[in-house]
C-alpha positions as CSV (number, residue, x, y, z in Angstrom):
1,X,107.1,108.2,204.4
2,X,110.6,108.4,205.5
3,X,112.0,106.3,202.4
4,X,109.7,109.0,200.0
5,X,111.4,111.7,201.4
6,X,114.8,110.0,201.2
7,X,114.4,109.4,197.0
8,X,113.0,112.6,196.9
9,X,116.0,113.8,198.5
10,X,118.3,111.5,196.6
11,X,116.9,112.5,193.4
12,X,117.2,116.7,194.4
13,X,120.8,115.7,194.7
14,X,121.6,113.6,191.4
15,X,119.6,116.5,189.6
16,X,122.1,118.9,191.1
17,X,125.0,117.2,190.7
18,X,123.9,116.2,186.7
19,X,123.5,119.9,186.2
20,X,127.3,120.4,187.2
21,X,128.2,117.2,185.2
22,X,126.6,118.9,182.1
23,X,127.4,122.8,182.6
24,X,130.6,123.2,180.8
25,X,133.5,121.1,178.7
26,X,133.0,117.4,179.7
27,X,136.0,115.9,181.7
28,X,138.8,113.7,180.2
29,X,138.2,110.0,180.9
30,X,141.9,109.6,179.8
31,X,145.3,111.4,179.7
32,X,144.6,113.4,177.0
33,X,142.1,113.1,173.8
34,X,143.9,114.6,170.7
35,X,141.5,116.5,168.3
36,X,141.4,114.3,164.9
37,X,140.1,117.2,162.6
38,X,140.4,114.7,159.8
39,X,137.3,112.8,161.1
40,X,134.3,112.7,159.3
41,X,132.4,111.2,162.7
42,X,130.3,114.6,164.3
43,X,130.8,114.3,168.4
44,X,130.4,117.3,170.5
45,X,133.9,118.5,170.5
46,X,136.4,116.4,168.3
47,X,137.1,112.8,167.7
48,X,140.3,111.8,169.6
49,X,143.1,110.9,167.3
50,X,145.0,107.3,167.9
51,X,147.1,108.4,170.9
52,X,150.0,106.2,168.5
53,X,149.8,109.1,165.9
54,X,150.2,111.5,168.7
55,X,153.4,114.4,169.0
56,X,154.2,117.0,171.3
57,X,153.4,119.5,168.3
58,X,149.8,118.1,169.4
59,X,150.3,120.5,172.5
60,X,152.2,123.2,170.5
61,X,151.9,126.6,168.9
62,X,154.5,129.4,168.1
63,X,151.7,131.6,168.7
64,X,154.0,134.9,169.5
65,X,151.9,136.3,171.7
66,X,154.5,138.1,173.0
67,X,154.0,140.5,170.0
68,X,151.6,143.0,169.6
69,X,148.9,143.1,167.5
70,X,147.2,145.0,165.1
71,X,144.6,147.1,166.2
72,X,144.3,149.4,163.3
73,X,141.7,147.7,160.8
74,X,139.4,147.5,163.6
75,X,136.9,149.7,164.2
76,X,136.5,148.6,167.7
77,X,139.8,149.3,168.3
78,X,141.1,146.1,169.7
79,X,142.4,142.7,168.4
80,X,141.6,139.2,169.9
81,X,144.0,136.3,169.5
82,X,141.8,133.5,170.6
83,X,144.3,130.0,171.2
84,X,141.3,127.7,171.1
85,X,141.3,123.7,169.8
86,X,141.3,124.8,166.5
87,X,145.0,125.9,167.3
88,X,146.3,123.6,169.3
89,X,144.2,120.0,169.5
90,X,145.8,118.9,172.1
91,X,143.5,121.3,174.1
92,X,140.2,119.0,172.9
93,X,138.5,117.9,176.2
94,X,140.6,119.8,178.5
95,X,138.7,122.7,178.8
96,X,140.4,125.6,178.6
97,X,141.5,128.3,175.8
98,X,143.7,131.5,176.1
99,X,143.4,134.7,174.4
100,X,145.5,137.8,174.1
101,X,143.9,141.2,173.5
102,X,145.5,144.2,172.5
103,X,143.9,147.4,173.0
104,X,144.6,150.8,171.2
105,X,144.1,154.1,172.9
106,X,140.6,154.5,173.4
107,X,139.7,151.3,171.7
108,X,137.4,148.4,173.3
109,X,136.4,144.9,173.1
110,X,132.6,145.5,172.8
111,X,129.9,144.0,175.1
112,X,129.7,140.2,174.1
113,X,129.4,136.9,175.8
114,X,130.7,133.5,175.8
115,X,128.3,131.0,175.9
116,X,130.2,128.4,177.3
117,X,133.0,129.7,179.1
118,X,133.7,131.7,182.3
119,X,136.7,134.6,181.6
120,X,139.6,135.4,183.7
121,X,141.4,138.4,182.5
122,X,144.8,139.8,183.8
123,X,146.1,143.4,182.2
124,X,149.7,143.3,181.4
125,X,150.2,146.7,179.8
126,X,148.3,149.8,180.3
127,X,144.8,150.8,181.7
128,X,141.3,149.4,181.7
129,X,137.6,150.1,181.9
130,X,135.7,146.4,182.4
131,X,132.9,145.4,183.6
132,X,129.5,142.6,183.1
133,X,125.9,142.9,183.1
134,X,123.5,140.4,185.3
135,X,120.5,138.4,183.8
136,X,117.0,139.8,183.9
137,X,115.2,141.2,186.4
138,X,118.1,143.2,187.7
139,X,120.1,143.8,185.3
140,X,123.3,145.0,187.4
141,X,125.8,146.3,186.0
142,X,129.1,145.6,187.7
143,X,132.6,147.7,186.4
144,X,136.2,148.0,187.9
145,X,139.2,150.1,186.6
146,X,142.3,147.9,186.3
147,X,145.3,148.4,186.1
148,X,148.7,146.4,185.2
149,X,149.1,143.3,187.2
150,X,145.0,143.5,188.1
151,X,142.8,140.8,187.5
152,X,138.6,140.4,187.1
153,X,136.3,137.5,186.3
154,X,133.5,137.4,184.2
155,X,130.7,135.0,184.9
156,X,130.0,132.4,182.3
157,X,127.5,133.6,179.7
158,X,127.1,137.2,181.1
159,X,127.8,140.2,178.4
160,X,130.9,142.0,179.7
161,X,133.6,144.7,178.4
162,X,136.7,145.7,178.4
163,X,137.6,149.8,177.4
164,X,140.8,151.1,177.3
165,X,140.2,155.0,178.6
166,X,143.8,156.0,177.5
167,X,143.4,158.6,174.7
168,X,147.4,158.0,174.1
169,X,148.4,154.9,175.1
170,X,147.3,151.0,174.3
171,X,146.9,148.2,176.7
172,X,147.2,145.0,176.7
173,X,145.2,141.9,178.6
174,X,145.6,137.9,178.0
175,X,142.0,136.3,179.2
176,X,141.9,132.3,180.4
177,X,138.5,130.5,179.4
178,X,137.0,127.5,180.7
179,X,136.2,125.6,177.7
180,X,138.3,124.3,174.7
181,X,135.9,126.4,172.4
182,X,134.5,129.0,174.0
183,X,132.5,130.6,171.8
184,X,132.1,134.6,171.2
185,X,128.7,136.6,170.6
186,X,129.7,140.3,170.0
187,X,126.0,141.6,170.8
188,X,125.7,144.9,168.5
189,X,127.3,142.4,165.9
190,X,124.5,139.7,166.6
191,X,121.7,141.9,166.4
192,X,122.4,144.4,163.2
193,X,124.4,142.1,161.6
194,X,122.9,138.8,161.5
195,X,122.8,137.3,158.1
196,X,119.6,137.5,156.9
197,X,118.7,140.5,158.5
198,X,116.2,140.7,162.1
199,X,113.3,142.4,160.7
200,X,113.5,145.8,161.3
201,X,109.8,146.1,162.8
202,X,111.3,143.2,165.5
203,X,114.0,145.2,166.3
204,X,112.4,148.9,166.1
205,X,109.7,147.6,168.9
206,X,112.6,145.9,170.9
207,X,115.1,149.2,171.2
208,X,112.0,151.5,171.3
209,X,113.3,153.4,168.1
210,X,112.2,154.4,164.7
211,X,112.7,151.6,161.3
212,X,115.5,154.4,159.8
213,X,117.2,154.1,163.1
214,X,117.5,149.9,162.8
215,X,118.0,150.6,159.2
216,X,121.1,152.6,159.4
217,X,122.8,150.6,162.1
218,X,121.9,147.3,159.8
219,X,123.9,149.1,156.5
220,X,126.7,150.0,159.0
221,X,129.8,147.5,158.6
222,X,130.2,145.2,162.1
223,X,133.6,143.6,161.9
224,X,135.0,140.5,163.8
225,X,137.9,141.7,165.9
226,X,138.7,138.1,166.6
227,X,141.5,136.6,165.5
């Protein structure tokens, strides 16, 4: 009895500990592991190019990010410079990515989520509304107004926000993510403008509204504002 309980116990433990292991970017077995883009081989992630072949533009980008960005062709209002391992490859395995936002006045980053990747985000000019939703049942919605210098987390995977109330003034944040590719699903973008289309009987039943109300958000234009 006493050695049953002890695998069982055993085996609670290596189940908990796997889930860990597998929950977000694996870990480096080496110093670093290059993205080789070139490579036809399909791994999760990227191939690691022959650390021989390596450079320190590997780990590099003149990514100006001290320079605003556009925010005008958006019609959220807000600009996202993602630095991912498509931009630098020397990020492949390390799992992390950096992004800047730029805010205008009154613009957001609508409610999204990113499916593999916790979010720290730290405001470095101006004012902001943020907050995340919880999973089902609840539901909770959690929101803070932040300020220059402030910081917030959102939770890996949760849809989350960021307004900027300021009818005059822009604002700018630069977010840290857990995960060399984190991934971005802007949610009214997902639903209304999936290509092909949701059906709109699916999505009338699901918001509780009429077919010519799914209709005319579906022929409404939903633009990336990621960068």
């Amino acid at each position: 009895m006493a050695s049953t309980a002890s695998f069982l116990a055993l085996t609670t433990l290596f189940a908990l500990l796997s889930s860990q292991a597998i929950a977000s970017d694996p870990s480096p077995l080496q110093d670093f592991c290059v993205a080789d883009k070139d490579s036809h081989v399909l791994v999760n992630g990227f191939v690691c190019k022959d650390p021989k072949d390596v450079k320190a533009d590997d780990f590099f980008l003149a990514a100006n990010l001290d320079k605003p960005r556009d925010t005008s062709t958006s019609k959220a209002g807000s600009n996202v410079t993602l630095i991912n391992v498509m931009r630098i490859p020397g990020l492949n395995t390390l799992g992390i990515s950096l992004a800047r936002i730029d805010y205008a006045p009154l613009g957001e980053n609508p409610p999204h989520t990113h499916p593999r990747a916790t979010e720290i985000l730290t405001v470095l000019e101006g004012t902001l509304y943020v907050g995340f939703v919880t999973s089902n049942p609840n539901n909770t919605l959690f929101t803070k107004m932040l300020n220059k210098g402030d910081v917030f987390v959102f939770p890996e995977g949760l849809i989350h926000f960021q307004f900027n109330p300021c009818p005059d003034k822009p604002a700018v944040a630069i977010a840290a993510l857990s995960s060399q590719n984190p991934g971005a699903i802007t949610i009214a973008n997902a639903i209304f403008g999936s290509k092909p289309s949701i059906s709109d009987d699916v999505l009338a039943k699901a918001f509780q509204v009429e077919k010519k109300t799914v209709d005319w958000l579906q022929a409404q234009f939903w633009a990336d504002n990621h960068n």
